[in-house]
C-alpha positions as CSV (number, residue, x, y, z in Angstrom):
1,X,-2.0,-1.7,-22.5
2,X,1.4,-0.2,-21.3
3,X,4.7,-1.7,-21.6
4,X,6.4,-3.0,-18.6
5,X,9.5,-1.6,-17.5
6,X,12.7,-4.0,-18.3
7,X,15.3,-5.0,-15.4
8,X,17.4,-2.0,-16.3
9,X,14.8,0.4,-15.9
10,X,12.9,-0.9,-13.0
11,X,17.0,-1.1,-11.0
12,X,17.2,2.6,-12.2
13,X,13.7,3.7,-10.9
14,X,13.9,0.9,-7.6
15,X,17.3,2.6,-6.0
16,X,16.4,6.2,-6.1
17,X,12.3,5.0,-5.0
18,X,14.3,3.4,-1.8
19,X,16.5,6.3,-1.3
20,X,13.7,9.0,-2.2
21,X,10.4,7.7,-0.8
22,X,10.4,5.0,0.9
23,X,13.3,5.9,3.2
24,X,11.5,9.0,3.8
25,X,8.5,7.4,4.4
26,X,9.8,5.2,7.1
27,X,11.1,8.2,9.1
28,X,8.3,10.1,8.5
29,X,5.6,6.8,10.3
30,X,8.7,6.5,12.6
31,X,8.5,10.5,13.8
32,X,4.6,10.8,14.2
33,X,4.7,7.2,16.1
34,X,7.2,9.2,18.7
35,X,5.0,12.1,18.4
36,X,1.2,10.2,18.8
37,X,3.6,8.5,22.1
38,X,4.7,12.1,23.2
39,X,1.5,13.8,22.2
40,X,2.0,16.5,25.3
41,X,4.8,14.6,27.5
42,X,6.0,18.1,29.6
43,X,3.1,20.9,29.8
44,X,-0.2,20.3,28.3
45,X,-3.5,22.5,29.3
46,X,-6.4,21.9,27.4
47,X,-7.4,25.5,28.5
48,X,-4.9,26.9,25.8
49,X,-5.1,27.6,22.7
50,X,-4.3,25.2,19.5
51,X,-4.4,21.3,19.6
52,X,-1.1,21.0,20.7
53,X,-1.8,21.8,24.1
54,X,-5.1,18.9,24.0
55,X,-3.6,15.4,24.3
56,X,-6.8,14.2,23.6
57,X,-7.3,16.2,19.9
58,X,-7.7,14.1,17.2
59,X,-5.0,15.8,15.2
60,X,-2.6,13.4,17.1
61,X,-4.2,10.7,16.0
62,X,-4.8,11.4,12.1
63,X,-1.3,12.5,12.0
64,X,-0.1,9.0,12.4
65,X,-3.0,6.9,11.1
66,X,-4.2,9.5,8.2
67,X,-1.2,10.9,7.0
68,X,2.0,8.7,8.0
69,X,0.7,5.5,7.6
70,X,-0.8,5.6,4.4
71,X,2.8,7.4,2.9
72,X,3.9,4.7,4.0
73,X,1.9,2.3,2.2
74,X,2.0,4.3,-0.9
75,X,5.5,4.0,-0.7
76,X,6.2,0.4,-0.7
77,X,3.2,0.2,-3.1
78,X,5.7,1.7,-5.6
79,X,8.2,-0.4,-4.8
80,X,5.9,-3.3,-5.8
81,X,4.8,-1.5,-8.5
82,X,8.6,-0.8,-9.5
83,X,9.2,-4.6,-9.4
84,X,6.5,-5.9,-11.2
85,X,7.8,-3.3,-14.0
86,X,4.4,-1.2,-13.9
87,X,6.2,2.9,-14.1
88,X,2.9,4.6,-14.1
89,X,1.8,3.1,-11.2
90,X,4.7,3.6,-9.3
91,X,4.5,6.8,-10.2
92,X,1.3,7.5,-9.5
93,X,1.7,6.1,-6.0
94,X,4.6,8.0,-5.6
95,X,2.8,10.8,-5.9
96,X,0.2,9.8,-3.4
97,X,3.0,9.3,-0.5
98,X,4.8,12.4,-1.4
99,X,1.2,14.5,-0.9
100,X,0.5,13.6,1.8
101,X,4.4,13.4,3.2
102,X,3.9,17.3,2.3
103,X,0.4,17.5,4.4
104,X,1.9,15.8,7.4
105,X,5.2,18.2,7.3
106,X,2.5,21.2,7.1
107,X,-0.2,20.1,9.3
108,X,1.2,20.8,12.8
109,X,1.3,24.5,11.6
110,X,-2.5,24.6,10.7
């Protein structure tokens, strides 16, 4: 069975997890929210090449409901996890939001 964290420990893990990842995390839902709303706002033409220029692509979509969202939720999961004192947990579901935080930062390139 593993040993919860004490106040100390979880107030040293909970600042830097707010800072770190969570904060991120809100900006990161908050820009591909703006970006599924912009999708192509000037010049779009399906005709061209990449998804970019398809406001209907699915990309759009699974940017902000596959990938941001779920950070997201991994995020504040290790919040919870970081107050109910349970570190491997948090950690673990800090390293599910910072995957795919890197996966949404690289997918408009792909």
């Amino acid at each position: 069975m593993q040993a919860r964290l004490n106040i100390n420990q979880r107030i040293a893990l909970g600042l830097p997890a707010i800072v770190f990842v969570w904060g991120p995390a809100i900006l990161m839902t908050f820009l591909a929210l703006y970006a599924n709303g912009l999708r192509c706002d000037d010049a779009c033409d399906p005709s061209a090449p990449g998804w970019h220029n398809n406001p209907g692509a699915w990309q759009w979509s699974a940017q902000l409901w596959g990938l941001a969202v779920p950070a997201l939720i991994a995020a504040t999961m290790t919040l919870v996890f970081l107050i109910e004192g349970r570190g491997r947990r948090a950690a673990i579901s800090t390293a599910v939001a910072v995957v795919l935080a890197v996966v949404w930062l690289i997918a408009p390139a792909l």
